[in-house]
VEXDREN-2710 file (C-alpha; in Angstrom, 1 decimal):
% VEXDREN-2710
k/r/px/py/pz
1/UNK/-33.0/11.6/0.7
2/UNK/-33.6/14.8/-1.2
3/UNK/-33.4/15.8/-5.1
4/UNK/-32.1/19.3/-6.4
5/UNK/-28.7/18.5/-6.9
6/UNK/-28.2/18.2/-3.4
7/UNK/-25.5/15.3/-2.4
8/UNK/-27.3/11.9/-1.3
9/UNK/-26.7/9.7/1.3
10/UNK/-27.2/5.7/1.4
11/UNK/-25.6/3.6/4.4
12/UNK/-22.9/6.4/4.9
13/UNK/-21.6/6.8/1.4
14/UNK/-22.4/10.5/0.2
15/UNK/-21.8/11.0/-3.6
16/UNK/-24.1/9.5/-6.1
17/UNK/-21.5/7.5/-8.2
18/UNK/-20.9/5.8/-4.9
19/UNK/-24.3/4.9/-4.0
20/UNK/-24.2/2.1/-6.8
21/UNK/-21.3/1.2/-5.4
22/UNK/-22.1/1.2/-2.2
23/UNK/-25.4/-1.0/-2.9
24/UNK/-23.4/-3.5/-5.3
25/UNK/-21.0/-4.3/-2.3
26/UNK/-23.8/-4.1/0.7
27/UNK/-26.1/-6.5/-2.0
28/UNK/-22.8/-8.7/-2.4
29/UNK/-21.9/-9.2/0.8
30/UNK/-25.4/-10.8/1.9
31/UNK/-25.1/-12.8/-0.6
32/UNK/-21.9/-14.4/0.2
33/UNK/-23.7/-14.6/3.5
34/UNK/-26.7/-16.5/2.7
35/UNK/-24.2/-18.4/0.6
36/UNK/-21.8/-19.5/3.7
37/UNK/-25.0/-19.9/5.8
38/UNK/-26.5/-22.1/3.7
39/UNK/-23.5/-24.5/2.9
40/UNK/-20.6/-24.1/5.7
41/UNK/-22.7/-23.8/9.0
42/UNK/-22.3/-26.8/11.7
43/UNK/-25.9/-27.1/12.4
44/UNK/-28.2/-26.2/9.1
45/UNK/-31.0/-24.8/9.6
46/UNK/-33.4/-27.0/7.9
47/UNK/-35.2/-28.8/11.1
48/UNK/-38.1/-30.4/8.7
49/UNK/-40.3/-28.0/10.7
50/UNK/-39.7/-30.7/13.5
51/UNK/-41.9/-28.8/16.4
52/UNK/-44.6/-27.6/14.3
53/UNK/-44.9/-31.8/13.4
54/UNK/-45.4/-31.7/17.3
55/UNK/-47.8/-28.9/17.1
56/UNK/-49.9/-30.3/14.7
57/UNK/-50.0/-33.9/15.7
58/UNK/-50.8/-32.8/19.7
59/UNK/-53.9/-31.3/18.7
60/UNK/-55.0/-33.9/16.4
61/UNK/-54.2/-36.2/19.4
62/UNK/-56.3/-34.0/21.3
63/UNK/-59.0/-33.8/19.1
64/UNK/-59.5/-37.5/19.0
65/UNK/-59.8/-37.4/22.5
66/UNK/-56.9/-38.3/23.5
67/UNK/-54.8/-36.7/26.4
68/UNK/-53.0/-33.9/25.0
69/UNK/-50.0/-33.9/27.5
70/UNK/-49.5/-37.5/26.4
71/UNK/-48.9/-37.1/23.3
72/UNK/-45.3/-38.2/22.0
73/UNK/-44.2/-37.7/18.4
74/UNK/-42.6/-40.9/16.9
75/UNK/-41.5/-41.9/20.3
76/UNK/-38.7/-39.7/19.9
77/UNK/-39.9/-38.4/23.7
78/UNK/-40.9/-35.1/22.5
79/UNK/-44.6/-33.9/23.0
80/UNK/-47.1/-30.6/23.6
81/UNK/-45.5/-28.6/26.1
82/UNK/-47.2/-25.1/25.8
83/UNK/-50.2/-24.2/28.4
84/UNK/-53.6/-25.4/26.7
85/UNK/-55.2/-22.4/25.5
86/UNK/-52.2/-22.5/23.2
87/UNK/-53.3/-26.1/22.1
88/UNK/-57.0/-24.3/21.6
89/UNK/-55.1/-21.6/19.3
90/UNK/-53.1/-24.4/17.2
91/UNK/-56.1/-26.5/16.3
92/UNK/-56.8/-25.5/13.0
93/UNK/-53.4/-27.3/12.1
94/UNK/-55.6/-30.3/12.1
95/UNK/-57.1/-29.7/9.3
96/UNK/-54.5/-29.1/7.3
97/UNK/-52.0/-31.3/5.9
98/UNK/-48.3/-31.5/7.2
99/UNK/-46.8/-29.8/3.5
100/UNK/-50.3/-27.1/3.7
101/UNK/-49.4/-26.5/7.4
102/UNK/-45.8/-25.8/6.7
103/UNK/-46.2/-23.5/4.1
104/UNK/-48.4/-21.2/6.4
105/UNK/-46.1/-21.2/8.9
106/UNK/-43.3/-20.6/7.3
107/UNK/-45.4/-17.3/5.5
108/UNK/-46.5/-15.9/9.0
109/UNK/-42.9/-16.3/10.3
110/UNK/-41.5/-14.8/7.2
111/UNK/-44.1/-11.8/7.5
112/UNK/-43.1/-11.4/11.0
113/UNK/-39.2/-11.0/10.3
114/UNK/-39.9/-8.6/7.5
115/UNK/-42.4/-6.3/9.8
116/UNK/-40.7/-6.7/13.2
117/UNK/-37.4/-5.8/11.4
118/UNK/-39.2/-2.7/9.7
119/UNK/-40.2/-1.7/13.0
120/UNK/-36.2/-1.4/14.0
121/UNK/-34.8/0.1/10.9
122/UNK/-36.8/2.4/9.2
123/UNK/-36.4/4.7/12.0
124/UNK/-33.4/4.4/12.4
125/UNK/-32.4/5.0/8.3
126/UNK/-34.7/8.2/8.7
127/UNK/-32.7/9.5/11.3
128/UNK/-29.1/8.7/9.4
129/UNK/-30.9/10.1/6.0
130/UNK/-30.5/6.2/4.7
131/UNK/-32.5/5.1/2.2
132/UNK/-35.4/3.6/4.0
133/UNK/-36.5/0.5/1.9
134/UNK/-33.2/-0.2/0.9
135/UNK/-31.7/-0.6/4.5
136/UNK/-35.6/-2.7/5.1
137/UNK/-34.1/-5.1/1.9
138/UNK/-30.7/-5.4/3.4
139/UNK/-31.0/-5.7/6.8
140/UNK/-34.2/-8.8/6.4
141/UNK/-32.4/-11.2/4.6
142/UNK/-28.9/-10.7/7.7
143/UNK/-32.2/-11.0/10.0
144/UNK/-33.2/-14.4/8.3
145/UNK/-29.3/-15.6/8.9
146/UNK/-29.6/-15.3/12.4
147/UNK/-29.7/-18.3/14.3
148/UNK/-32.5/-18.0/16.6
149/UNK/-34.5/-16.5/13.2
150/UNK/-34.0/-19.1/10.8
151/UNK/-34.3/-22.5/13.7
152/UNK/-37.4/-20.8/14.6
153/UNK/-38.7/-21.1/10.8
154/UNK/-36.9/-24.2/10.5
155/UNK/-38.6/-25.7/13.4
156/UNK/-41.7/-24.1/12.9
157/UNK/-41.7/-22.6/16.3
158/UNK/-43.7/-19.6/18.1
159/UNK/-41.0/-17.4/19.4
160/UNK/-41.6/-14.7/16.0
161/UNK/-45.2/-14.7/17.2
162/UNK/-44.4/-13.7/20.7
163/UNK/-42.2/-10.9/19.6
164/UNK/-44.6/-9.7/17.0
165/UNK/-47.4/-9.5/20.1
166/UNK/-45.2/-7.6/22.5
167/UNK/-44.2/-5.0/19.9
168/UNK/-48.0/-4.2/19.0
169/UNK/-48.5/-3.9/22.6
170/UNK/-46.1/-1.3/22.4
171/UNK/-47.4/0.2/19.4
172/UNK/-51.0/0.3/21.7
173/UNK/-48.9/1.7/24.7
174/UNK/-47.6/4.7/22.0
175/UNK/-51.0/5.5/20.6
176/UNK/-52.5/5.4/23.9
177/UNK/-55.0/2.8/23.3
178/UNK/-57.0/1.1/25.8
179/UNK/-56.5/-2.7/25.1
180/UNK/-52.4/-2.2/25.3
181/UNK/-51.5/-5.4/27.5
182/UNK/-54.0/-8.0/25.2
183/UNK/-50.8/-8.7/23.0
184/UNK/-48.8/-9.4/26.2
185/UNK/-51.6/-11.8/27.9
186/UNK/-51.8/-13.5/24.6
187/UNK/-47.9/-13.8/24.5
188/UNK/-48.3/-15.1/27.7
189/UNK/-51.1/-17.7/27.1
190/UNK/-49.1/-19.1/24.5
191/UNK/-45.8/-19.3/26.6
192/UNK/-45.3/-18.6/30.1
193/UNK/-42.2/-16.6/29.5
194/UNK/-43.3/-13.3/28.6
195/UNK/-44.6/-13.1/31.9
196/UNK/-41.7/-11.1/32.7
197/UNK/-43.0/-8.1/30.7
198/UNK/-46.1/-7.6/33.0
199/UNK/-43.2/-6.7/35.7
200/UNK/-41.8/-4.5/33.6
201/UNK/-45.2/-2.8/32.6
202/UNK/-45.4/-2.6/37.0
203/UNK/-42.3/-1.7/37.3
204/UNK/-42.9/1.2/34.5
205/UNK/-45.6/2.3/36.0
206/UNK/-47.9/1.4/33.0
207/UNK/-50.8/-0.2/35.4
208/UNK/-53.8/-0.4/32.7
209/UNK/-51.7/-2.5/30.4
210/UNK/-50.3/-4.8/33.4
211/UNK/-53.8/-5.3/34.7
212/UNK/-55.1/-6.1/30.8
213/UNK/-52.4/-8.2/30.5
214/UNK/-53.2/-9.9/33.8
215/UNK/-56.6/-10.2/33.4
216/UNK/-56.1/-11.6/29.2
217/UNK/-53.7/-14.0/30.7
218/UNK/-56.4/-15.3/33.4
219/UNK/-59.4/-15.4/30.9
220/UNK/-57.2/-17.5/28.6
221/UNK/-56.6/-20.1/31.1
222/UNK/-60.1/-20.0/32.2
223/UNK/-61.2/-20.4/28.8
224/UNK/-59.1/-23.4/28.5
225/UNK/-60.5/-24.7/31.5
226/UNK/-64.0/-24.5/30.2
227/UNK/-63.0/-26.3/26.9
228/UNK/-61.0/-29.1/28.9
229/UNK/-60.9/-29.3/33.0
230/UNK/-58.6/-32.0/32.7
231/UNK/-56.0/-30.7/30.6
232/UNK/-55.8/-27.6/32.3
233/UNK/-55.6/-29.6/35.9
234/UNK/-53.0/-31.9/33.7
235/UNK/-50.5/-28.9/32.6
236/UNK/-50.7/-26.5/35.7
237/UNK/-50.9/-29.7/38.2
238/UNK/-48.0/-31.6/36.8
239/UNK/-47.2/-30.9/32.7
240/UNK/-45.5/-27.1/33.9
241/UNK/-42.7/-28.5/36.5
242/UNK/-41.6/-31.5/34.4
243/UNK/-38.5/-29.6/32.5
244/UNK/-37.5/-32.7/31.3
245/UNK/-40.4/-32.8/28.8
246/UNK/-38.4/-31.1/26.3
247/UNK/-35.0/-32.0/26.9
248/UNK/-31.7/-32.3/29.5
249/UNK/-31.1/-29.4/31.2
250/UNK/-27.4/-29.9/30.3
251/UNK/-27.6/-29.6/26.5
252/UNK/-25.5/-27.4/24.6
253/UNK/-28.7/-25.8/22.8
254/UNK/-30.2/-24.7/26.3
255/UNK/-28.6/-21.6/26.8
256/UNK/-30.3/-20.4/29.8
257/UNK/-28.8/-19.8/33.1
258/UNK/-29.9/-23.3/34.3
259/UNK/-28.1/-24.4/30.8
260/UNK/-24.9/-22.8/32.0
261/UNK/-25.0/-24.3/35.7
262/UNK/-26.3/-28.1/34.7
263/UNK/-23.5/-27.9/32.3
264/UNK/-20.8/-27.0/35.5
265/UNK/-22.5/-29.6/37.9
266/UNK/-22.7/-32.2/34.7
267/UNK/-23.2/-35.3/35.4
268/UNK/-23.7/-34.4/39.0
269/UNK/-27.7/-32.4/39.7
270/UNK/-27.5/-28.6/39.3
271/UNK/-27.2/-26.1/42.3
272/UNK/-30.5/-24.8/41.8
273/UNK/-29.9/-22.2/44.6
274/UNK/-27.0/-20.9/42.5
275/UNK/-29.1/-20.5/39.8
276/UNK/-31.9/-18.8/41.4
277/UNK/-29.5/-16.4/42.7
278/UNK/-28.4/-15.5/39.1
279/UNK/-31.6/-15.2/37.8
280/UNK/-32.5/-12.7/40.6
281/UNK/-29.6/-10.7/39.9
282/UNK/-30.3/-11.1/36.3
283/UNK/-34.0/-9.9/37.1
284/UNK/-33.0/-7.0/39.3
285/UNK/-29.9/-5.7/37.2
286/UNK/-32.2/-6.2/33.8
287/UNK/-35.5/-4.6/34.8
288/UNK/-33.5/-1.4/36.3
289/UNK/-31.7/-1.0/33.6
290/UNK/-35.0/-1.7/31.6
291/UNK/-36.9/1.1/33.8
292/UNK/-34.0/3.0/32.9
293/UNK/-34.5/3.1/29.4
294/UNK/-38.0/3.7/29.6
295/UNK/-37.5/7.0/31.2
296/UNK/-35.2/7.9/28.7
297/UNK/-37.6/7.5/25.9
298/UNK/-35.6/4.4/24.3
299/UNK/-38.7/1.9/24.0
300/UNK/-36.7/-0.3/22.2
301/UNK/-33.9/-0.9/24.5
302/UNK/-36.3/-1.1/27.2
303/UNK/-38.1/-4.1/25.8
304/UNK/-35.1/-5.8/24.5
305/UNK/-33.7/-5.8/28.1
306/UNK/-36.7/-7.0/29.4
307/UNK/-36.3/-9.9/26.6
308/UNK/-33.1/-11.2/27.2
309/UNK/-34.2/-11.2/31.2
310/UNK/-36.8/-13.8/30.2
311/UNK/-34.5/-15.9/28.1
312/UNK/-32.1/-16.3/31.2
313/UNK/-34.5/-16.6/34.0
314/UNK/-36.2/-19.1/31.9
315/UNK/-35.1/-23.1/32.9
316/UNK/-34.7/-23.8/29.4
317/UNK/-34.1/-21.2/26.4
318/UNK/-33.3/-23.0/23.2
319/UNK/-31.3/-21.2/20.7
320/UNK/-34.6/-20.6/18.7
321/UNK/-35.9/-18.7/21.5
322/UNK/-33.0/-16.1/21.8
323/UNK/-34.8/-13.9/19.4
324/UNK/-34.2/-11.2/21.8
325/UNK/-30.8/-10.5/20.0
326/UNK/-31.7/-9.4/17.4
327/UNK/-33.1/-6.0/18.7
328/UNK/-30.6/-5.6/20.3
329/UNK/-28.0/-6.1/17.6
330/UNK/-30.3/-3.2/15.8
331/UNK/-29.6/-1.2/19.3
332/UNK/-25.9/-1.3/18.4
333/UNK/-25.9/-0.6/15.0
334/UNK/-28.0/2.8/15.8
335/UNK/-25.2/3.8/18.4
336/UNK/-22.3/2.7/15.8
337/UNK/-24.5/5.1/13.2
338/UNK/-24.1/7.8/15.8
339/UNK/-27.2/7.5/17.7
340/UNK/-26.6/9.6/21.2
341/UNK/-26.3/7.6/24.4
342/UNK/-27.9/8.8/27.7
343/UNK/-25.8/9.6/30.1
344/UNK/-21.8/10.0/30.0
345/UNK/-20.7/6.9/27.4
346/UNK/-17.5/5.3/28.9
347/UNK/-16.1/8.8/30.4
348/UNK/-18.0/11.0/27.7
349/UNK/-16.2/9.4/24.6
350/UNK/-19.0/8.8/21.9
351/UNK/-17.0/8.1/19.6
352/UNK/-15.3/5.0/21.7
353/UNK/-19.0/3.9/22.2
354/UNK/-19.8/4.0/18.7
355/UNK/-17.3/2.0/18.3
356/UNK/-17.7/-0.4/20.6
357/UNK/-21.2/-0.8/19.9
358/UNK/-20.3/-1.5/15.9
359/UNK/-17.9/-4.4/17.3
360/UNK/-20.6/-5.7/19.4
361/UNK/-22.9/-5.5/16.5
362/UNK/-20.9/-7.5/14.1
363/UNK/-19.4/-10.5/16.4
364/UNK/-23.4/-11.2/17.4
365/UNK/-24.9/-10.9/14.1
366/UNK/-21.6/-13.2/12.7
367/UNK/-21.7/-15.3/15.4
368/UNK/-25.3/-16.0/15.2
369/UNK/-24.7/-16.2/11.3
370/UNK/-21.9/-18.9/11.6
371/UNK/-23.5/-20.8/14.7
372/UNK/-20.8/-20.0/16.6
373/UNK/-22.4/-22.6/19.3
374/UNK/-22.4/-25.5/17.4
375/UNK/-18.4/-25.5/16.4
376/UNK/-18.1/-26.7/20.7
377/UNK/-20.6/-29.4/20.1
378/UNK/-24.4/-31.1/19.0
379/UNK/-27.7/-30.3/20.5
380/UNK/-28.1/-34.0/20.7
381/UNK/-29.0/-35.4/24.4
382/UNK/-26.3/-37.1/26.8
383/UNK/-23.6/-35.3/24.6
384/UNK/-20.2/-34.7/26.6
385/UNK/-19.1/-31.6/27.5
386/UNK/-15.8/-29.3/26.6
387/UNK/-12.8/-29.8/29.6
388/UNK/-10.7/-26.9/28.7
389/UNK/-11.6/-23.4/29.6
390/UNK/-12.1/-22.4/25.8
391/UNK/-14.4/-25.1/25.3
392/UNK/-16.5/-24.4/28.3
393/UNK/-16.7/-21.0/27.5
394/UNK/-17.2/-22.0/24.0
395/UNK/-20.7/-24.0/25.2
396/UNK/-22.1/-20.6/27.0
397/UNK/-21.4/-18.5/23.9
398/UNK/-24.9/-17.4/23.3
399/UNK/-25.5/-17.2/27.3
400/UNK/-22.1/-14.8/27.8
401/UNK/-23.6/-12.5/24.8
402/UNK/-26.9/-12.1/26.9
403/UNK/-25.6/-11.3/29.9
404/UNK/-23.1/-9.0/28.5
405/UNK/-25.9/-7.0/26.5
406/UNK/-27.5/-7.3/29.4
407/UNK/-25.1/-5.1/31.6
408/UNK/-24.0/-2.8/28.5
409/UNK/-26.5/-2.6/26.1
410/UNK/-26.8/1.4/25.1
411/UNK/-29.9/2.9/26.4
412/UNK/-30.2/5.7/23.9
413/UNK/-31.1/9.4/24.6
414/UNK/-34.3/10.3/23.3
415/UNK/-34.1/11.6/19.4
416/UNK/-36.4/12.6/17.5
417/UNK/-37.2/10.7/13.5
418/UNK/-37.2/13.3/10.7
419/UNK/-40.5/14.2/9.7
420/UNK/-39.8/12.6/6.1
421/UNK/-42.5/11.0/3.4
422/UNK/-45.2/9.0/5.1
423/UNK/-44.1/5.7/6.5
424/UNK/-44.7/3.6/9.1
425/UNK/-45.1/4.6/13.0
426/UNK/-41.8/4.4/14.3
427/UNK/-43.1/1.2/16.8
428/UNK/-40.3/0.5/18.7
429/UNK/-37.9/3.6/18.3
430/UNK/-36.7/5.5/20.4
431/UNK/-39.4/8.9/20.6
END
């Protein structure tokens, strides 16, 4: 935005008069969206940081010397089901108390939404001449609506952290630096499912960061080996193929590709040759169109795609763990803003894909506002399942966005940011 009389620009709205305006109404419209979030919702988002409980009473468990895999919170059948390094990372919860541990979870996760969401929008404000921090202060607290944002604060899960670790690998890979990959093998230590991103970093031809990823991956497990034999011979032995650890495949709140097909074989057993058919196609048609965008320059496409692969594939992808969409909802709003699309856009109509892209922008980001989900039923166990077609497609709401995004999602033709004031690296943009 530039002084000297010359006409300023904030979300679209060019005259100065309008600006306020436009700010008043983009400032009142989150509000009446934190407002409906917070009182009209299905499922509220306060989860009385339920799995950090689990965290922190594992590894206290642990610590006593006590099996760690054993471990069951209240007898409500819920224990540690993360590999153990990740138990090695979480013990300093121990010594803190449950309101102390809380409160620092809830800060880093905050943090990470605030950063992470930085990363996707200041570039893209530079390049529409927006008002950087402005579209930062708007666009964190639609972030913080989002259903897989504010269950993974409310729950006190991990799934900010594993974002935040692939995008500073990313950052590494853009600088050139020579430990790119750590923040994947972490990610990966933590949570098996970011192992898809080492195929993509093959598949990309990025071998130094695959093989550091690899190779951080390995020495974390070895490490945990060394602390604790048995724990380790516990999770990769038996803990890792016992899905039923952490719930029935059938829920409504598992909304994974093995969520979708227990749900059609409920209450019969799940075709899991169906389902590993669908994940390979989801696997093969994701990671092409993943390479895809990586060639064009559009990093942040690339690794969304790459995202939402892992949250299918995966046996069992909570709602919390769908953090994926929210890239890609940023994705969409940079094509609605006019962003150019590589490759001829639905016959060569940019317009019609701008568009389309702001539709598909607004029914995710309301959808996951509103909890779309949780109008077709409860994330409880044993809960009974919708008959009609509606309703069925109802349950696979969150599932159907996936796959759709996964299929169309814009890859973006490389643009260049406007050399503005000095700001952040644009970590995820496209270059």
């Amino acid at each position: 935005m530039r002084g000297g009389g010359q006409a300023r620009e904030l979300l679209g709205v060019p005259a100065r008069p309008r600006d306020t305006v436009a700010r008043l109404a983009l400032a009142a419209a989150v509000g009446l969206a934190v407002w409906v979030v917070s009182h009209h919702v299905p499922y509220p988002s306060y989860k009385d940081w339920f799995d950090l409980r689990v965290y922190q009473g594992a590894v206290g468990w642990w610590l006593d010397g006590q099996p760690l895999y054993a471990f069951d919170l209240d007898r409500t059948g819920y224990g540690f089901t993360y590999p153990p390094f990740a138990a090695l990372l979480m013990t300093p919860l121990a010594a803190l108390t449950y309101a102390q541990a809380a409160a620092v979870y809830t800060t880093v996760n905050v943090t990470l939404v605030a950063l992470l969401t930085a990363a996707f929008v200041v570039p893209l404000a530079r390049r529409r001449g927006w008002t950087p921090w402005l579209a930062v202060a708007l666009a964190v607290p639609v972030v913080l609506l989002m259903e897989p944002v504010r269950e993974t604060i409310g729950f006190g899960q991990v799934n900010l952290l594993l974002g935040g670790l692939v995008a500073a690998d990313v950052l590494a890979l853009r600088r050139g630096w020579r430990w790119a990959g750590v923040g994947t093998g972490l990610a990966i230590a933590v949570k098996l499912t970011p192992a898809v991103f080492v195929l993509y970093l093959v598949l990309t031809r990025q071998w130094r960061a695959a093989g550091v990823a690899t190779g951080t991956a390995v020495l974390t497990a070895l490490l945990a080996f060394v602390v604790s034999p048995q724990t380790s011979v516990q999770f990769w032995g038996t803990t890792l193929w016992e899905t039923g650890r952490v719930g029935e495949l059938d829920q409504i709140s598992n909304q994974s590709l093995m969520g979708t097909v227990a749900r059609l074989a409920h209450p019969g057993e799940p075709d899991r040759v169906l389902w590993a058919v669908l994940v390979l196609a989801a696997v093969v048609v994701g990671m092409q169109r993943a390479v895809r965008a990586h060639r064009a320059g559009d990093l942040l496409t690339g690794v969304t795609l790459v995202g939402l692969v892992s949250c299918l594939a995966s046996p069992v992808s909570w709602t919390h763990h769908l953090y994926w969409l929210v890239p890609a909802v940023a994705v969409l709003v940079d094509v609605a803003a006019g962003a150019p699309v590589a490759g001829r856009a639905l016959g060569g109509r940019p317009r019609v894909a701008a568009r389309l892209a702001g539709v598909g922008a607004v029914l995710v980001t309301t959808s996951l506002g509103i909890g779309t989900l949780w109008f077709y039923g409860d994330p409880g166990r044993n809960q009974p399942h919708q008959t009609g077609l509606l309703g069925a497609l109802g349950e696979e709401t969150y599932v159907l966005f996936m796959v759709v995004l996964l299929l169309v999602l814009p890859v973006r033709a490389a643009v260049r940011t406007p050399a503005a004031a000095p700001a952040p690296d644009d970590v995820l943009a496209v270059r």
